[in-house]
N, CA, C and O atoms as a CHARMM CRD file, in Angstrom:
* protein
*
  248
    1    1 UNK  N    141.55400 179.19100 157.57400 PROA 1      0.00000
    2    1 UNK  CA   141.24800 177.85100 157.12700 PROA 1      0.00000
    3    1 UNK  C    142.24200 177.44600 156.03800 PROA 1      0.00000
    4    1 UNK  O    142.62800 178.29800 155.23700 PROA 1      0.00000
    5    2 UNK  N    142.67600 176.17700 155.97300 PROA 2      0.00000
    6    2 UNK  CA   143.36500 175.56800 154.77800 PROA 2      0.00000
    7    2 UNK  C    142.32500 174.16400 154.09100 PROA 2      0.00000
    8    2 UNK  O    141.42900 173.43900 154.52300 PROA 2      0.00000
    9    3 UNK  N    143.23600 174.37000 152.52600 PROA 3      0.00000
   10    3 UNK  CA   142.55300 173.63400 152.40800 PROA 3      0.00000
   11    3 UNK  C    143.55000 172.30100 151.43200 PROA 3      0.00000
   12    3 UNK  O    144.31400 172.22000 150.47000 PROA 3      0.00000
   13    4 UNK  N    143.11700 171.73300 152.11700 PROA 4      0.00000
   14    4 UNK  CA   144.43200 170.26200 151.30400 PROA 4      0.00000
   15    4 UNK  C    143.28400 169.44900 150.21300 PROA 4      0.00000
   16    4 UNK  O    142.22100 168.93900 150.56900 PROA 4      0.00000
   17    5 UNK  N    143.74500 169.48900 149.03200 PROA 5      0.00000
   18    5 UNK  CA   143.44200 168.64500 147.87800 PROA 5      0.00000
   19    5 UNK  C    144.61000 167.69300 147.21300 PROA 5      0.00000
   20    5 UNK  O    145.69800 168.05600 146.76500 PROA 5      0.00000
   21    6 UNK  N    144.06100 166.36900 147.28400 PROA 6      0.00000
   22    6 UNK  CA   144.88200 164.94700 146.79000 PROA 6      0.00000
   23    6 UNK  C    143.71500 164.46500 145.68400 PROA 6      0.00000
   24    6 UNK  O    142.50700 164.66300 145.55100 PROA 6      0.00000
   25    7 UNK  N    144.99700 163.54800 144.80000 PROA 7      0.00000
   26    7 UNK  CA   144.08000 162.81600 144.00300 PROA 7      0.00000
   27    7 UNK  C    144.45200 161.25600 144.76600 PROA 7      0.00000
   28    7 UNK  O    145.27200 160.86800 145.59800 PROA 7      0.00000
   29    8 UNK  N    143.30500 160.61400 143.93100 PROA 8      0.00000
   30    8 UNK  CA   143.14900 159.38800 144.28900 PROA 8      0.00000
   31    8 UNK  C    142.20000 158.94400 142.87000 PROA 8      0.00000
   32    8 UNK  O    141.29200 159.49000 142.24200 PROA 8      0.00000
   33    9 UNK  N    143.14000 157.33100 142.72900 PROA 9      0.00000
   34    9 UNK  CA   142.60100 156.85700 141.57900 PROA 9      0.00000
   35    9 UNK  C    141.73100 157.88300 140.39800 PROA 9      0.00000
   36    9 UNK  O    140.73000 157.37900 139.89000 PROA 9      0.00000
   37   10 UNK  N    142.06000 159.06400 140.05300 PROA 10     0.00000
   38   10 UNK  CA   141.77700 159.91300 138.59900 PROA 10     0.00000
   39   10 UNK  C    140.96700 160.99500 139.18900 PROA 10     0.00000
   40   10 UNK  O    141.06000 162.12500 138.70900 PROA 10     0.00000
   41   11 UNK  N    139.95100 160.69100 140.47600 PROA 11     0.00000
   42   11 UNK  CA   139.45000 161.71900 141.57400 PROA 11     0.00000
   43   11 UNK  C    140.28700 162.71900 142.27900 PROA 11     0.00000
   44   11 UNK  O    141.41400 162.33900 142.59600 PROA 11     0.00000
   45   12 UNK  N    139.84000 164.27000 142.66300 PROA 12     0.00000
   46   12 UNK  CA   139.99100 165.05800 143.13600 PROA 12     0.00000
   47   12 UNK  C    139.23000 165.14200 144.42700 PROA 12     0.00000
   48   12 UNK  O    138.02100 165.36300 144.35600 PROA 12     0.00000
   49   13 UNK  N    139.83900 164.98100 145.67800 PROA 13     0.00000
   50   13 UNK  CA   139.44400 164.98500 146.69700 PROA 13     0.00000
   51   13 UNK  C    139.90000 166.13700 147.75300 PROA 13     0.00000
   52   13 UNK  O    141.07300 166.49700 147.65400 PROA 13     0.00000
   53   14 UNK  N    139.19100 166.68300 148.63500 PROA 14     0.00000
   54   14 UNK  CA   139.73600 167.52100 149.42800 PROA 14     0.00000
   55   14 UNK  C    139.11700 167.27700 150.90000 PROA 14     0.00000
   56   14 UNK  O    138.13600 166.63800 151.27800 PROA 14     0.00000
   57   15 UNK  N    139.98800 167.96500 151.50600 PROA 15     0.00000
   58   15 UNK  CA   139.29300 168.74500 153.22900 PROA 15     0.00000
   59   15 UNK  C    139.79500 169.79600 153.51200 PROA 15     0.00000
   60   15 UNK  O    140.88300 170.22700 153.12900 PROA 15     0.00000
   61   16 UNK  N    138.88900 170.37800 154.33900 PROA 16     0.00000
   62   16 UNK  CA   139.02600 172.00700 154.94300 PROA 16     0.00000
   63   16 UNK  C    139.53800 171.83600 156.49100 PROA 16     0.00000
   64   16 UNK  O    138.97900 171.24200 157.41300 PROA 16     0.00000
   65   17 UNK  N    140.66800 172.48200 156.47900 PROA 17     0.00000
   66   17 UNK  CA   141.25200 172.40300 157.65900 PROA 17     0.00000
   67   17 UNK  C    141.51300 173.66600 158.69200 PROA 17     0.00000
   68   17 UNK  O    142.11100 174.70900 158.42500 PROA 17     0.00000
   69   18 UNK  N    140.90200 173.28900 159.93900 PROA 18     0.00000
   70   18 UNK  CA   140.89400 174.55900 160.45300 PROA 18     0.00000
   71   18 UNK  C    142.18500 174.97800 161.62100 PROA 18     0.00000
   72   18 UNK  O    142.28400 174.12700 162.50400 PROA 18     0.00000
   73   19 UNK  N    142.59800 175.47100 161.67300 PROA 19     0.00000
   74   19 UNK  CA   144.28600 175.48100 162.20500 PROA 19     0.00000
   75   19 UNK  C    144.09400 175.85400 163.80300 PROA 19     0.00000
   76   19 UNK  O    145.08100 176.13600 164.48300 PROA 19     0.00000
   77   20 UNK  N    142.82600 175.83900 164.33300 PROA 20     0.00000
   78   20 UNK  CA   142.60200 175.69200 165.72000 PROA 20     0.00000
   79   20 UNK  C    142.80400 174.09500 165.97000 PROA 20     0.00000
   80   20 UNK  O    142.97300 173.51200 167.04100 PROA 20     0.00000
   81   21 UNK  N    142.74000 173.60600 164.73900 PROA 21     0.00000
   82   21 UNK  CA   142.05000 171.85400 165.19700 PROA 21     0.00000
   83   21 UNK  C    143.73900 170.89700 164.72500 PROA 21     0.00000
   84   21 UNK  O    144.01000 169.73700 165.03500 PROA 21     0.00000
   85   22 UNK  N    144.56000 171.81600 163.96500 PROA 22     0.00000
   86   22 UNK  CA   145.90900 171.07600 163.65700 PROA 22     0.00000
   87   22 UNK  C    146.98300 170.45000 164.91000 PROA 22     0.00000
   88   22 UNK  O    147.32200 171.03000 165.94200 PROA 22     0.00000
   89   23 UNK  N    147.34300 169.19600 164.47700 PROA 23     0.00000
   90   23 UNK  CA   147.86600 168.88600 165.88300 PROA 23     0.00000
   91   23 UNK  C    149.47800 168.80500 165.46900 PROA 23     0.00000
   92   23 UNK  O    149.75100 168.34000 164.36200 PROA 23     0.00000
   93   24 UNK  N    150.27400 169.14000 166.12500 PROA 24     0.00000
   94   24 UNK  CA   151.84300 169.11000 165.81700 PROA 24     0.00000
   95   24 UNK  C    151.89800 169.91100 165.02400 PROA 24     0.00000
   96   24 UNK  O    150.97500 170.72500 165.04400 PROA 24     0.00000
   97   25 UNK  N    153.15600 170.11000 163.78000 PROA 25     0.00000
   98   25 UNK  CA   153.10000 170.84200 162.70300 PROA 25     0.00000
   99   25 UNK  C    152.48700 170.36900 161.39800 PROA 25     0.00000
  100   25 UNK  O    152.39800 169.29200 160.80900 PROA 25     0.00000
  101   26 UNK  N    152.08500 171.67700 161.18200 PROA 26     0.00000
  102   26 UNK  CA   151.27100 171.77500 159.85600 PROA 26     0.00000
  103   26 UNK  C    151.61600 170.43100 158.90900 PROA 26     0.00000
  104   26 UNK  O    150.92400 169.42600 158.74500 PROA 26     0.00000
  105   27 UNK  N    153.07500 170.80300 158.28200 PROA 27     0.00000
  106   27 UNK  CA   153.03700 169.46000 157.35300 PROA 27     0.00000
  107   27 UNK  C    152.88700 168.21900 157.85900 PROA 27     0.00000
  108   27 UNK  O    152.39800 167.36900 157.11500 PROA 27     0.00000
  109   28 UNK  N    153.26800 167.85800 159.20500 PROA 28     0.00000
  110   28 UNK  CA   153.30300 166.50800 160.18100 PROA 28     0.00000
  111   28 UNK  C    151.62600 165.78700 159.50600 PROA 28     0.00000
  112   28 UNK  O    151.40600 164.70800 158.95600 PROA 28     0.00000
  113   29 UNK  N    150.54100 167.12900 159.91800 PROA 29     0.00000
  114   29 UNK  CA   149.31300 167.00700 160.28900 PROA 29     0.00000
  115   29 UNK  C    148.58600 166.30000 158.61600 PROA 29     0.00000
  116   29 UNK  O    147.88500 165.29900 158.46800 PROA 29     0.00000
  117   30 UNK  N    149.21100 167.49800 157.33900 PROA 30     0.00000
  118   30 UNK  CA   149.05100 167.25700 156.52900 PROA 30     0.00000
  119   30 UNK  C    149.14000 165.45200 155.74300 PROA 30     0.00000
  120   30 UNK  O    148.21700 164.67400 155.50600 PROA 30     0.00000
  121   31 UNK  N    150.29000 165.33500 155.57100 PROA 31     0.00000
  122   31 UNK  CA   151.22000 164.37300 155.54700 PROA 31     0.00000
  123   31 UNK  C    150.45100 163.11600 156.40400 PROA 31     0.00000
  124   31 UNK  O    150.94000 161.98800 156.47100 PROA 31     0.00000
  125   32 UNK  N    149.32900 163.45200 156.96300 PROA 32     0.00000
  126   32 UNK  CA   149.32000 162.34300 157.99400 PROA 32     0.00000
  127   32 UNK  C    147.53800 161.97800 157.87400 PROA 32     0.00000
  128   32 UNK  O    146.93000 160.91900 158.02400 PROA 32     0.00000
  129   33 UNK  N    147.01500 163.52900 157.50000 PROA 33     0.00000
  130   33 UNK  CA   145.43700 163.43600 156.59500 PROA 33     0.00000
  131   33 UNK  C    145.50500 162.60500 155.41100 PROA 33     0.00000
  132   33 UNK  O    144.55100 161.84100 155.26600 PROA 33     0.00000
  133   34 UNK  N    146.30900 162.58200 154.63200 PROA 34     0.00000
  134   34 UNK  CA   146.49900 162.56100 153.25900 PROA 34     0.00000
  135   34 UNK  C    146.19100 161.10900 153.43100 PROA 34     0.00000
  136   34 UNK  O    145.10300 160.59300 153.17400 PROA 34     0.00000
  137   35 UNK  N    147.97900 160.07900 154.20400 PROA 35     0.00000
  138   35 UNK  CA   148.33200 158.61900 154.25100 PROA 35     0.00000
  139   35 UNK  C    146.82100 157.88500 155.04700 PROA 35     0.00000
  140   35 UNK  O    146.55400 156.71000 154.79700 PROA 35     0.00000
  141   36 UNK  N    145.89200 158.73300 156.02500 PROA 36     0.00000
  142   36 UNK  CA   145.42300 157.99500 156.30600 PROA 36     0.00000
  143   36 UNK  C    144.21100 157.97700 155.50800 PROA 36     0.00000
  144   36 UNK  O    143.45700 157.05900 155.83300 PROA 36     0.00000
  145   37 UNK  N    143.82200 158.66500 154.62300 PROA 37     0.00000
  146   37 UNK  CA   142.39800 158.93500 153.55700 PROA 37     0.00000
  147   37 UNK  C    142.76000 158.15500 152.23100 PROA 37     0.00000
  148   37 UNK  O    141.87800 157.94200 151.40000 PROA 37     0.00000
  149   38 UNK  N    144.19900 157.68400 152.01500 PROA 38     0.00000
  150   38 UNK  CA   144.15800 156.95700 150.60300 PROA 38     0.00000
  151   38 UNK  C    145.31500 155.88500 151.14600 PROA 38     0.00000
  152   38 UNK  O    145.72400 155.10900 150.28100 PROA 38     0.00000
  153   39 UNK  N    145.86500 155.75900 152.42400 PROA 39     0.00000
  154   39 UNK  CA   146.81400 154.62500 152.41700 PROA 39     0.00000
  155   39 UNK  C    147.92800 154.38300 151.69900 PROA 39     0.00000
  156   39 UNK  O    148.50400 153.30600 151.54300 PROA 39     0.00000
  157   40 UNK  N    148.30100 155.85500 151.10800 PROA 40     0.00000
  158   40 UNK  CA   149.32900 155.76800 149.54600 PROA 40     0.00000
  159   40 UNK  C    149.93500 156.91600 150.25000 PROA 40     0.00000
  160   40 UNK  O    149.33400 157.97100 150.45600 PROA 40     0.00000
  161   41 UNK  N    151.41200 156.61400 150.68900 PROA 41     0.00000
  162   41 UNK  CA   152.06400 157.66500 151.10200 PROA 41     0.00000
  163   41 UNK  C    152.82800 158.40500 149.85000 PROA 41     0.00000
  164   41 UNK  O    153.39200 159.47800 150.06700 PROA 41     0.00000
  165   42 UNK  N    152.83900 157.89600 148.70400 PROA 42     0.00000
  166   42 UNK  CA   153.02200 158.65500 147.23000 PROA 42     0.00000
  167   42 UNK  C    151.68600 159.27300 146.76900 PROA 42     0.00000
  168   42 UNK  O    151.54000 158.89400 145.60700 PROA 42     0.00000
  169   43 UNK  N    150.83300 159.90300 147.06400 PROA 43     0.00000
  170   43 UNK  CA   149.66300 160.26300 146.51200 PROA 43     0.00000
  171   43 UNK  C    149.69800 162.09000 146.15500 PROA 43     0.00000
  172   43 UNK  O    149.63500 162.58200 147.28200 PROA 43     0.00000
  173   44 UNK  N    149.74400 162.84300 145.49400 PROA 44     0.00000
  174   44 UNK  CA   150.10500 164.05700 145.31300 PROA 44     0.00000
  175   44 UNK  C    149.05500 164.90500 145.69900 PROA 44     0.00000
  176   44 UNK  O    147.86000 164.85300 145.41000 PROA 44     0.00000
  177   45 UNK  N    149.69000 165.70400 146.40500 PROA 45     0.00000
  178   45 UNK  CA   148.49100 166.52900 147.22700 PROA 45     0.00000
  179   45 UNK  C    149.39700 168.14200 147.63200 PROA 45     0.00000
  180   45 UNK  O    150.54600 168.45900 147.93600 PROA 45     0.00000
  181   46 UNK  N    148.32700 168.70300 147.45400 PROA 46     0.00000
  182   46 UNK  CA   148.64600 170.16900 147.67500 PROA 46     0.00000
  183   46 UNK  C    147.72900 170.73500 149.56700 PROA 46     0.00000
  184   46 UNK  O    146.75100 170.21800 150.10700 PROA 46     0.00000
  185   47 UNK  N    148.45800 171.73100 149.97100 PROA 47     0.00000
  186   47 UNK  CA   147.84200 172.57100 150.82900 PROA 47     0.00000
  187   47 UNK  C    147.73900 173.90700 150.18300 PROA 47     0.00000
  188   47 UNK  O    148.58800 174.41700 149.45200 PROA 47     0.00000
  189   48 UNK  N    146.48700 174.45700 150.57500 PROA 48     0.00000
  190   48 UNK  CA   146.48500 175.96300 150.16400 PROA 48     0.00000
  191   48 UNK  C    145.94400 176.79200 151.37700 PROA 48     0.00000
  192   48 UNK  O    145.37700 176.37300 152.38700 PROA 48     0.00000
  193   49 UNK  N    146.18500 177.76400 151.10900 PROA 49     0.00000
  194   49 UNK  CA   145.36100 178.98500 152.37800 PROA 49     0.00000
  195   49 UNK  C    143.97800 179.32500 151.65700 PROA 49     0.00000
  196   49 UNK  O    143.58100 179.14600 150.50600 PROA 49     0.00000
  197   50 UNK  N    143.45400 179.84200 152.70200 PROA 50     0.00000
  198   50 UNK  CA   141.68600 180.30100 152.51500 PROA 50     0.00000
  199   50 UNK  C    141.45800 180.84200 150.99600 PROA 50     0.00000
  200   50 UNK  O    140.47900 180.56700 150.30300 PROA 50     0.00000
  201   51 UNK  N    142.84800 181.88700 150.51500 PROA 51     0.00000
  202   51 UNK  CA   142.61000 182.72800 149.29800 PROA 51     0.00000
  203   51 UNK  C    142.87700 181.91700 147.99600 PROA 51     0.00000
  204   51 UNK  O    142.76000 182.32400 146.84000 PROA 51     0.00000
  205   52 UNK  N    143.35000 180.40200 148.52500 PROA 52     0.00000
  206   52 UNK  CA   143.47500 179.73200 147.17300 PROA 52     0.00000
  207   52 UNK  C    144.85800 179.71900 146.93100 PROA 52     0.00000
  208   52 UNK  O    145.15300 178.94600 146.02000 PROA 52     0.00000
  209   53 UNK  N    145.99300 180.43000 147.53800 PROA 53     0.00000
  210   53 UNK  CA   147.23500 180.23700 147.08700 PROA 53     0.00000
  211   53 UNK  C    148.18300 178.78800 148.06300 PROA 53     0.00000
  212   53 UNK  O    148.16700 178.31900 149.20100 PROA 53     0.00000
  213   54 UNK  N    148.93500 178.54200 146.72700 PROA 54     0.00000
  214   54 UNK  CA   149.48700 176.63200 147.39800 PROA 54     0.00000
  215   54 UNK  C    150.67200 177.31800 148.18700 PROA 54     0.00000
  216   54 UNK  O    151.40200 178.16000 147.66500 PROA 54     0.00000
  217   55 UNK  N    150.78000 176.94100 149.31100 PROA 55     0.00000
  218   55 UNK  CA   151.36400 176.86500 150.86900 PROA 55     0.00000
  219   55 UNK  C    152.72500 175.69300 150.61300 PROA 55     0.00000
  220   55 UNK  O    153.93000 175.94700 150.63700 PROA 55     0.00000
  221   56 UNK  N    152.04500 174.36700 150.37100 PROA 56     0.00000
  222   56 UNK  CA   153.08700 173.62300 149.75500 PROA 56     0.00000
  223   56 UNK  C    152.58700 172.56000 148.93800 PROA 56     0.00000
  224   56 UNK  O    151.38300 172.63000 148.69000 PROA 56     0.00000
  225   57 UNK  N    153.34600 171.39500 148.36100 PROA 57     0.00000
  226   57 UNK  CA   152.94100 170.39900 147.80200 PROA 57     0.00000
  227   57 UNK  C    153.69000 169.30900 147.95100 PROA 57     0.00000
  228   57 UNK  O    154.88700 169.53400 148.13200 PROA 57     0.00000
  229   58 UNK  N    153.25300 167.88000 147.92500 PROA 58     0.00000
  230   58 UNK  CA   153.95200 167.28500 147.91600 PROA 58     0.00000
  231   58 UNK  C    155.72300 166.74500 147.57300 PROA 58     0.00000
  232   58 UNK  O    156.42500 165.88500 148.10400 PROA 58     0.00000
  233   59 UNK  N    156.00700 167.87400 146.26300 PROA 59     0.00000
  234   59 UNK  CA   156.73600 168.21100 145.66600 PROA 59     0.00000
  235   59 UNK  C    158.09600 168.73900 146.56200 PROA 59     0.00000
  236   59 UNK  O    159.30000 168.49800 146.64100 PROA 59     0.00000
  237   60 UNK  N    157.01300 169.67100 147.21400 PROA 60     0.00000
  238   60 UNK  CA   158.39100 170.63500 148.20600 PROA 60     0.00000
  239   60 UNK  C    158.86700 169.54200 149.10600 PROA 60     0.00000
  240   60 UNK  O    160.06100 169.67200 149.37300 PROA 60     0.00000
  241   61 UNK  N    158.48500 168.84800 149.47300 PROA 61     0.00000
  242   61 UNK  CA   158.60700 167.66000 150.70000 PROA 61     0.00000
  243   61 UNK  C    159.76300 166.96600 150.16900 PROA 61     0.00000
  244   61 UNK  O    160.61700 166.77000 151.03400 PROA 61     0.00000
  245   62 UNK  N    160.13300 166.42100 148.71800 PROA 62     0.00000
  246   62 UNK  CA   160.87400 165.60400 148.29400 PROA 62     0.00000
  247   62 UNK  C    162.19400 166.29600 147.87600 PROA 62     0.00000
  248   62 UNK  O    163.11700 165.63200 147.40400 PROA 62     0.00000
């Protein structure tokens, strides 16, 4: 399972993502949860794996 956390307006938001259910590649999928849950393709958001360690972040993308 992964799990992607974004903020939005001062909130911490997340979803649990299960990698049977990811369509294309990972970041495609990511990248594409994020724009459609806040409409802000600048919105900073992390992926992590099940154990809590960050996979990537918005950061690495740029």
């Amino acid at each position: 399972m992964y799990r992607v956390t974004w903020i939005q307006s001062g909130e911490e938001y997340f979803e649990t993502l299960d990698p049977k259910c990811i369509t294309g590649t990972l970041i495609a999928h990511v990248i594409n949860l994020v724009n459609e849950e806040t409409g802000d393709p600048d919105t900073v958001f992390k992926l992590e794996d099940n154990e809590g360690n960050t996979i990537f972040t918005e950061e690495d993308l740029n």
